[in-house]
C-alpha positions in Angstrom: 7.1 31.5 -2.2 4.7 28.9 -0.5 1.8 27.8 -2.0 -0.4 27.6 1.3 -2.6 24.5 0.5 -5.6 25.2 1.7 -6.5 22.0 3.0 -5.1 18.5 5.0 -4.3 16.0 2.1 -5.1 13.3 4.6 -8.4 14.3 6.1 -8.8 17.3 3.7 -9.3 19.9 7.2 -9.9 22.8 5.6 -6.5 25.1 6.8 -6.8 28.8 6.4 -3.5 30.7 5.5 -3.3 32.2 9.4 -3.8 28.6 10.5 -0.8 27.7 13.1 -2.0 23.9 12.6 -0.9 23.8 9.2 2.4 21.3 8.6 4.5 20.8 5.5 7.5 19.1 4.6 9.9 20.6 1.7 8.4 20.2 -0.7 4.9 21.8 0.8 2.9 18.4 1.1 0.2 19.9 3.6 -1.3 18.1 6.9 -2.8 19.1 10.0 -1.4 18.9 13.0 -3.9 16.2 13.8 -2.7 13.7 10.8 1.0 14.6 11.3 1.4 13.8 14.5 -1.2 11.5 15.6 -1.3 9.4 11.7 2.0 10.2 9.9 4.7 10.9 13.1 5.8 13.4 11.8 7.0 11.8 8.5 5.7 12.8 4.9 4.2 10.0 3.4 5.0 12.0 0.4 8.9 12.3 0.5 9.8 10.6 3.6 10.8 14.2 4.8 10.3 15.8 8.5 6.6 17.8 9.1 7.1 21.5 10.8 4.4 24.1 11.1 4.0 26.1 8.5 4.8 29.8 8.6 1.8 32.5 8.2 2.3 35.1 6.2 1.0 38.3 6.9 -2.5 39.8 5.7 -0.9 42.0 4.2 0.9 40.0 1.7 -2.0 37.9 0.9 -3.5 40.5 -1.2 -0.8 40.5 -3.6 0.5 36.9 -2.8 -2.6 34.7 -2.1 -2.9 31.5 -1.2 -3.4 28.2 -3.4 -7.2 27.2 -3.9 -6.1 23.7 -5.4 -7.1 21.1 -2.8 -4.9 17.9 -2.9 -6.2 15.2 -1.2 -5.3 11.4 -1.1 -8.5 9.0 -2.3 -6.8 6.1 -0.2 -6.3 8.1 2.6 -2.4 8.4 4.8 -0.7 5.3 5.9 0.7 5.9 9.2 4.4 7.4 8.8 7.4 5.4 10.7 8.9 7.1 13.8 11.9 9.7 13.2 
């Protein structure tokens, strides 16, 4: 199940669970849309791996599955990522 960081770990934007600009790679490193695309293209700084939106998951679910509260974010801020 995905942890649904609840914020960018570039910028640290908060991102609510519903949030359609949420992006993770694999292994759930968490940006905004903003960072990923405009900062990282679309590359993890992470892992190297591809950013995609993340899915929502439904309120419903949230009750019994909520999201992380642990805020990761980088003290040096993102390099920019290299092109895909």
């Amino acid at each position: 199940m995905l942890a649904l960081r609840p914020n960018c770990e570039c910028c640290d934007r908060d991102l609510s669970p519903e949030s359609r600009e949420a992006m993770i790679c694999s292994f759930e490193c968490t940006y905004c849309a903003d960072c990923a695309e405009g900062v990282l293209s679309g590359v993890c700084p992470n892992c190297g791996g591809e950013l995609v939106r993340r899915p929502i998951r439904p309120a419903e679910k949230l009750v019994n599955n909520p999201p992380s509260t642990t805020r990761i974010l980088k003290a040096e801020g993102c390099k920019p990522g290299r092109a895909a």
